[in-house]
Every structure is written in structure tokens, then in C-alpha cells.
C-alpha positions as CSV (number, residue, x, y, z in Angstrom):
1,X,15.0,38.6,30.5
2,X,18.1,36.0,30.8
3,X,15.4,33.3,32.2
4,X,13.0,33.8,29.6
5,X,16.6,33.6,26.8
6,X,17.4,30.3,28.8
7,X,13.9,28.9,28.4
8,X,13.5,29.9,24.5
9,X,16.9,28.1,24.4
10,X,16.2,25.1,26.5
11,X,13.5,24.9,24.3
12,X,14.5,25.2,20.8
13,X,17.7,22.6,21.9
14,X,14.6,20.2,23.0
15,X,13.2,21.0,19.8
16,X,16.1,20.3,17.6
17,X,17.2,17.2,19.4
18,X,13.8,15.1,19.2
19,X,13.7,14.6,15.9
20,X,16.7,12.5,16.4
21,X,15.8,10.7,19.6
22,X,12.2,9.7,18.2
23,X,13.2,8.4,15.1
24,X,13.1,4.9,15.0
25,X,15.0,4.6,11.5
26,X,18.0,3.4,12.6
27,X,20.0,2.3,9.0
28,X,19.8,2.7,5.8
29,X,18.2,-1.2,4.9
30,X,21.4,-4.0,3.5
31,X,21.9,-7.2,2.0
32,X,22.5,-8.6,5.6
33,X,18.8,-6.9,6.6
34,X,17.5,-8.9,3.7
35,X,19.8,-12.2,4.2
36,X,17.8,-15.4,4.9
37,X,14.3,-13.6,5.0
38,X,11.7,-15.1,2.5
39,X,10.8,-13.9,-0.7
40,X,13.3,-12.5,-3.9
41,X,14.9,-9.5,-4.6
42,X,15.2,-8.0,-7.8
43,X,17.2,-5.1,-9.0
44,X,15.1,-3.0,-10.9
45,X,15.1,0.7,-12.9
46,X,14.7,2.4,-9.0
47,X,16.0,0.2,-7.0
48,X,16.1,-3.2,-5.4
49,X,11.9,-4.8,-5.1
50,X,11.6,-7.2,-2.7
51,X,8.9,-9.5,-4.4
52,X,7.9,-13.4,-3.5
53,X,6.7,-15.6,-6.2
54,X,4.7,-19.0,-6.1
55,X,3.0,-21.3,-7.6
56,X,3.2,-23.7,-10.4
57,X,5.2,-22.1,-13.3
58,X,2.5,-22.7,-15.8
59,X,0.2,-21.3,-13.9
60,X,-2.2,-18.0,-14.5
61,X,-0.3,-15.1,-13.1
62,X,-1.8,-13.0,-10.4
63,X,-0.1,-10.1,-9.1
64,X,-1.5,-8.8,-5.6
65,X,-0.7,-4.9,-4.7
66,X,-0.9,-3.6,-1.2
67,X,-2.1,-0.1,0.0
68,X,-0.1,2.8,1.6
69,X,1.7,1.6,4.8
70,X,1.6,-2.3,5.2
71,X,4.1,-4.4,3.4
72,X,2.8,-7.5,1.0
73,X,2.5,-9.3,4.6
74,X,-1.1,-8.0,4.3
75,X,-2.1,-10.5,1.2
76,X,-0.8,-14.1,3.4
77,X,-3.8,-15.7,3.2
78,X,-4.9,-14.7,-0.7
79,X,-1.4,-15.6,-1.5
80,X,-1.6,-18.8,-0.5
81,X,-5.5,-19.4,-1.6
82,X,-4.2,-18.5,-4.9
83,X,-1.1,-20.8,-5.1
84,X,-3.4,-23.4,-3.6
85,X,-5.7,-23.1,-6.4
86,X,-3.0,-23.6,-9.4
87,X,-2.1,-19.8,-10.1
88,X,1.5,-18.2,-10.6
89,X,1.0,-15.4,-7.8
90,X,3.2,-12.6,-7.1
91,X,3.3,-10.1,-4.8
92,X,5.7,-7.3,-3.9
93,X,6.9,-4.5,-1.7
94,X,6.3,-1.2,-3.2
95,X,9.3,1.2,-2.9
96,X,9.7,2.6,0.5
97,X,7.8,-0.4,2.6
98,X,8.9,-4.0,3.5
99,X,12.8,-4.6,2.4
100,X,12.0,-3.0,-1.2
101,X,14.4,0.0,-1.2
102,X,13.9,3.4,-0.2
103,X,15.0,5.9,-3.5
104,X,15.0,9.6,-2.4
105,X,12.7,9.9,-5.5
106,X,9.1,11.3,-5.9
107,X,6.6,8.9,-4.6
108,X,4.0,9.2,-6.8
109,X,1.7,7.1,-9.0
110,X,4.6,7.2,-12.2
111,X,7.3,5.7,-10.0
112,X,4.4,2.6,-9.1
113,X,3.5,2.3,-12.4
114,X,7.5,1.8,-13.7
115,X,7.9,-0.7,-10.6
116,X,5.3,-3.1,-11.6
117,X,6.2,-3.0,-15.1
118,X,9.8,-3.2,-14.2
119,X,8.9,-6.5,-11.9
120,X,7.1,-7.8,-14.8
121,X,9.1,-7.5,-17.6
122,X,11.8,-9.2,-15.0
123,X,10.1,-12.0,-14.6
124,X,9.0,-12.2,-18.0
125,X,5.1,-11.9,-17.9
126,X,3.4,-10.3,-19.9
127,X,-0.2,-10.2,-18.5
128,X,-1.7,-11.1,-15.0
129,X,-4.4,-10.6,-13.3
130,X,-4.3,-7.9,-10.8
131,X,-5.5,-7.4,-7.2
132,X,-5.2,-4.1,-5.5
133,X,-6.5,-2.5,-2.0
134,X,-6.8,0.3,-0.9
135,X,-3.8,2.9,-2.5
136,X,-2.7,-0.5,-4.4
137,X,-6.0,-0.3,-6.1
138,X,-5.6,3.7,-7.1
139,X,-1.9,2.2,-8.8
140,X,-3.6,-0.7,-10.2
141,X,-6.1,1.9,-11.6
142,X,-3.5,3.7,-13.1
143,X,-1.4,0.5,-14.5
144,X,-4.6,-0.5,-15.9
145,X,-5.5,2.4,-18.3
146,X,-2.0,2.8,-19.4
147,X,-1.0,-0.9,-19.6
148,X,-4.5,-2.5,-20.4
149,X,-3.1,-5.4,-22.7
150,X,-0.9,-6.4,-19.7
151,X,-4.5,-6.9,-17.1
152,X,-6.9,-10.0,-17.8
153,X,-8.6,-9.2,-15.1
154,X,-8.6,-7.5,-12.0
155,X,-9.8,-6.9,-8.2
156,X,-10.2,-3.7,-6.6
157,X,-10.2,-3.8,-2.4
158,X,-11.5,-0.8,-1.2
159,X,-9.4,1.4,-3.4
160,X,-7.7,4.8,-2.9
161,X,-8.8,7.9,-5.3
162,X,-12.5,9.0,-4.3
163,X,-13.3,11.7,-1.8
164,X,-12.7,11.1,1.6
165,X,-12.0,12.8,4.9
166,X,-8.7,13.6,5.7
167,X,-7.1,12.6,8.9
168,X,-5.8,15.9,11.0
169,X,-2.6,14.1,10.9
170,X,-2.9,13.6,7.1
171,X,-3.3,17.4,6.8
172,X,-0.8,18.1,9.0
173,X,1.8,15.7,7.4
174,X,1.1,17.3,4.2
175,X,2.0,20.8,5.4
176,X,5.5,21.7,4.3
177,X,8.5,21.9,6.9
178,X,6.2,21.6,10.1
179,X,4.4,17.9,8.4
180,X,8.8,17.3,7.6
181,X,9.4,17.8,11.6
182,X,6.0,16.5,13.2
183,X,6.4,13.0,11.2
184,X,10.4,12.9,11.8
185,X,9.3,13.2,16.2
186,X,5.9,11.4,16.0
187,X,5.5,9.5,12.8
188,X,6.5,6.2,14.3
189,X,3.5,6.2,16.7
190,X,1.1,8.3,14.2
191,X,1.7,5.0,11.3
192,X,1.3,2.3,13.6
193,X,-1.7,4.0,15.9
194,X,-2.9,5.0,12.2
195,X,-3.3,1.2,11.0
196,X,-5.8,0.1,14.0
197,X,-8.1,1.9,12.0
198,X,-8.3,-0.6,9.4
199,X,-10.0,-3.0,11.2
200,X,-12.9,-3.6,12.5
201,X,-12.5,-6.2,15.2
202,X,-9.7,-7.2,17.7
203,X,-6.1,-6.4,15.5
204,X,-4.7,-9.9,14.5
205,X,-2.4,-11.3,16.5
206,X,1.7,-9.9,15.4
207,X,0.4,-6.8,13.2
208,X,2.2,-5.3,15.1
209,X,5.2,-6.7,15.2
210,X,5.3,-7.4,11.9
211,X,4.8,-3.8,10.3
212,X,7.4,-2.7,12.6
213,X,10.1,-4.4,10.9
214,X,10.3,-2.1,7.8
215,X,10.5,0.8,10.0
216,X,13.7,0.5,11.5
217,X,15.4,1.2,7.9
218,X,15.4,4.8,6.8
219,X,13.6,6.0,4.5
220,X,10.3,4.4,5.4
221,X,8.1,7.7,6.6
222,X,10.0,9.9,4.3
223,X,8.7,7.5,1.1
224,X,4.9,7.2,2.9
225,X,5.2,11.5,3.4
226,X,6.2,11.9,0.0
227,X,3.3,9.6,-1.2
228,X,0.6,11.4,0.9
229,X,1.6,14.5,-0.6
230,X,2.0,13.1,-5.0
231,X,-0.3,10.5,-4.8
232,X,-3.9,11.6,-5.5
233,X,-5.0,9.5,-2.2
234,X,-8.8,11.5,-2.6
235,X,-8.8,13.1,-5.9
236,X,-8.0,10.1,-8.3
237,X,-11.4,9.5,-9.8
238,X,-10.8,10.5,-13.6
239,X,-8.3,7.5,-13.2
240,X,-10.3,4.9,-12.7
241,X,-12.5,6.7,-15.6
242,X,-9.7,5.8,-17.6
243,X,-9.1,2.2,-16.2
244,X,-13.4,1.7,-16.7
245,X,-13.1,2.8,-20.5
246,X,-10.1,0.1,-21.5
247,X,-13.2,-2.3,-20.7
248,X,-11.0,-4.7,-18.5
249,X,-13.4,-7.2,-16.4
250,X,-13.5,-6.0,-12.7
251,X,-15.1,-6.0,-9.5
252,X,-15.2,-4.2,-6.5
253,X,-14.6,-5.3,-2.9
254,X,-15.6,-3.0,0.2
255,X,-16.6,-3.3,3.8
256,X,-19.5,-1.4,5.3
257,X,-17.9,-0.5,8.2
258,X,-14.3,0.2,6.4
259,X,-13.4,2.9,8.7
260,X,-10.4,4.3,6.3
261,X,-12.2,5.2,2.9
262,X,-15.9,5.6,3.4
263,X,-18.1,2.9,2.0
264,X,-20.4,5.6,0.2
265,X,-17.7,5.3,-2.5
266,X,-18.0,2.0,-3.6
267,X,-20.7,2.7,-6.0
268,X,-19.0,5.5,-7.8
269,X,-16.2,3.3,-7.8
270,X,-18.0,0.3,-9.7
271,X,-19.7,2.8,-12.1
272,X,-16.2,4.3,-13.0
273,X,-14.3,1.2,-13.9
274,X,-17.5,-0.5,-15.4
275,X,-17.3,-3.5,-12.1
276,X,-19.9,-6.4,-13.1
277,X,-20.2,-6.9,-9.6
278,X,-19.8,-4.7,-6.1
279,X,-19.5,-7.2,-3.1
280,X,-20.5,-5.5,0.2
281,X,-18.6,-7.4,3.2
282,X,-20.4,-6.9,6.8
283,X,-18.5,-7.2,10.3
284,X,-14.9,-6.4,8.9
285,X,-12.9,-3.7,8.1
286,X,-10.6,-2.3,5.4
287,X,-8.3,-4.7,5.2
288,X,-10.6,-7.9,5.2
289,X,-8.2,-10.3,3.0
290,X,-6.1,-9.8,6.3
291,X,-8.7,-9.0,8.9
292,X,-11.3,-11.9,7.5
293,X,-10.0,-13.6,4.4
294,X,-12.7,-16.1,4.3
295,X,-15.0,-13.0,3.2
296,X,-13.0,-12.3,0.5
297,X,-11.1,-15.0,-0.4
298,X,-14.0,-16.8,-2.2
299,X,-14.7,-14.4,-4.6
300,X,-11.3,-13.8,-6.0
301,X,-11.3,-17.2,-7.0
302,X,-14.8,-17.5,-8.7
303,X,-13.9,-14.0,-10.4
304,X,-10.6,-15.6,-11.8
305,X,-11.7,-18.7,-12.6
């Protein structure tokens, strides 16, 4: 009896102690974290959004949204195709990634939507056109039907909202208290194993490294939990019905062998929104402006042009 009270007790002490020595959130992010790194920072409604602007000041503005766990690191090479090319691009952290803040809010698609207007109405611009992958395209969705005279046009990469599968570790994570614990001891490795999924080749060289960074300041997996568990990640579609009746021009990006959110919704996704034009990519994978930006890169500008 006393051995099996000292192993119950040797193992709820291991138990309540992991949490802390897995976590990789070390502080709560600073103007020193930020100091001398590139890009803006603006203090907006929620918090400070760190954003990076280019391009010549009378140019078309483009504003580029990223998906669920990678910073605006992901849009490099579109970013600078874009400037290159004569438009005013901007692109941002959402809350909770990169060195944009952390606000123990709700993570859900209203707290997006007031972030990109906040950033816009800061900047003073009043329409852009929009690019947005993967759960960036389910917000740009949603900041299209409600805000349509603010979108010329816009891009959808493999967006967020249709049916999918769920990961086991998505299902998990969405369970309450145990998803709390098991992403507080494991998150770390489950996010960054999570992301070699979204490519379809060899992962580019300093990925890695560079998705890291955000995750040493707290906040980071509690802001991604809370958004697996408000944001309609697979059960979006009336959106983008919405988005397709404000008749904004739009196409639709997707790999075939995207191996995050099934190809076999790229059609619905086209019909819904009212897309001129799906482009079907071969040989990448769900991040292609990152993965293989000459695939994609192209038709971004002929669509905006």
C-alpha cells in the first residue's frame, strides 16, 4: 500500500512539474525583444501589431495575411515580388505569432477582423488588395464580406474553412483541461513537428529556426489553442458564401499534394467566393509562396495587374 501511495505521488509530482520544464515560453515578449529587429510596430485597439511596410508610397496597396502558426516570415519572397513590381505591400503578424502581442483575449475570427482594420485605418488606407493562405484566407474571407469596399481584389492560398480531417492532436488540443495540459508539456514539439507537413519537398533551409523565435515569448500556444478551438478552421464555408456574394474579383491557389487541407476543396472553394480562376500547382505543398514561390508568384502579379 505505502509503495503504490509513493508511486501515485512520484507520479502526479512528475505530472505537475512538466508542464513547467517543457515549456519553452520563457517571457512575456518586450520592447528590447523587439529592439533593432525589422519591420514596425504599431499600437493598436488589442495590442501592439508587429507589421512591415514597403514599397513606393504611391503605390497599389497589397496586404498579405498568413495562416495559423507561421509568422509573416512565410510571405518573403511575394513581399518582395510585390514591392519589386511598384506596389505598397504590407504584411503583418497576427496576434499571438511573430513579435505582434499576445492579449489573453478570445482568438477568434472578430479579434482578426478588428486587427486588420485597426492596421489599416493606422496607416491610413482605405482599400488593398488582399492575399491570404491558408487560416489567413478564412480571415480574409471574413474581412471581405464585412468590409467589401475596403478589397479590390484578392488571393486565396489554400484557405481554412472547408471540411477537413482533423489531426489527433488537433482533437486532442481542443479537448478542455487535458488539450490545456498536453499543449503546455508537448506543444512545442507538436507546432514545429506539425509545420513539416506543409511541404512537400525538403523543408527550406532555417524554417526552423526562424519559427522558433516567436515561441520563446509566452503566450504563443495559448493564442494558437485558443484559435483552434473559436476559429471555424473546418466549418467556415457559409463565409466565404458571404465573401462570393459581395462580387469582389478572386482566385484561388492550391497544391495537389497540399498535405494540410485537402485539395478536393478547392473547387467548392472557387464556387463559393465566385473565383474566375482556380490554379492547381503540382510538386509543392501548402505553403508554395514559401516552399516554391516561382509557382505562385506569377500569378499574383498578372491577377493584380
Amino acid at each position: 500500500m505505502r509503495r503504490t501511495v509513493a508511486i501515485l505521488a512520484s507520479v502526479g509530482i512528475v505530472l505537475a512539474v512538466l508542464p513547467f520544464a517543457c515549456d519553452g515560453e520563457r517571457h512575456a515578449i518586450t520592447e528590447q525583444d523587439r529592439a533593432g529587429k525589422p519591420g514596425q510596430f504599431a499600437g493598436l485597439s488589442q495590442g501592439v501589431t508587429h507589421y512591415e511596410i514597403a514599397g513606393p508610397a504611391k503605390g497599389r496597396p497589397v496586404l498579405l495575411v498568413h495562416g495559423f502558426s507561421v509568422p509573416y516570415f512565410i510571405y518573403d519572397f511575394v513581399f518582395e515580388a510585390l514591392v519589386q513590381k511598384g506596389f505598397r505591400v504590407i504584411r503583418l503578424d497576427l496576434y499571438g505569432r511573430g513579435l505582434s502581442d499576445r492579449p489573453d483575449v478570445v482568438y477568434d475570427l472578430d479579434l482578426y477582423d478588428r486587427q486588420l482594420t485597426d492596421l489599416l485605418d493606422y496607416l491610413k488606407i482605405s482599400r488593398v488588395h488582399i492575399v491570404g493562405s491558408s487560416m489567413g484566407g478564412l480571415i480574409t474571407a471574413n474581412f471581405l464580406r464585412k468590409h467589401p469596399e475596403r478589397v479590390s481584389r484578392a488571393v486565396f492560398i489554400a484557405p481554412a474553412g472547408f471540411p477537413m480531417p482533423l489531426p489527433i492532436s488537433a482533437k486532442i488540443g481542443r479537448a478542455p483541461y487535458i488539450g490545456d495540459y498536453i499543449v503546455r508539456v508537448a506543444g512545442d514539439r507538436i507546432f514545429v513537428k506539425n509545420n513539416s507537413a506543409s511541404f512537400f519537398g525538403n523543408v527550406p533551409p532555417g524554417f526552423y529556426e526562424r519559427f522558433g523565435e516567436q515561441m520563446q515569448f509566452k503566450g504563443y500556444k495559448r493564442a494558437l489553442l485558443s484559435s483552434l478551438r473559436n476559429m471555424p478552421l473546418e466549418s467556415g464555408a457559409s463565409i466565404f458564401d458571404e465573401a462570393g456574394r459581395k462580387k469582389i474579383p478572386s482566385i484561388v491557389i492550391w497544391s495537389r499534394q497540399d498535405g494540410v487541407l485537402p485539395y478536393s476543396n478547392a473547387i467548392r472553394a472557387q464556387y463559393s467566393l465566385g473565383a474566375s480562376e482556380l490554379i492547381s500547382l503540382e510538386g509543392t505543398g501548402h505553403t508554395p509562396h514559401f516552399e516554391n514561390p516561382q509557382m505562385v508568384i506569377p500569378h499574383i502579379l498578372k491577377f493584380f495587374q
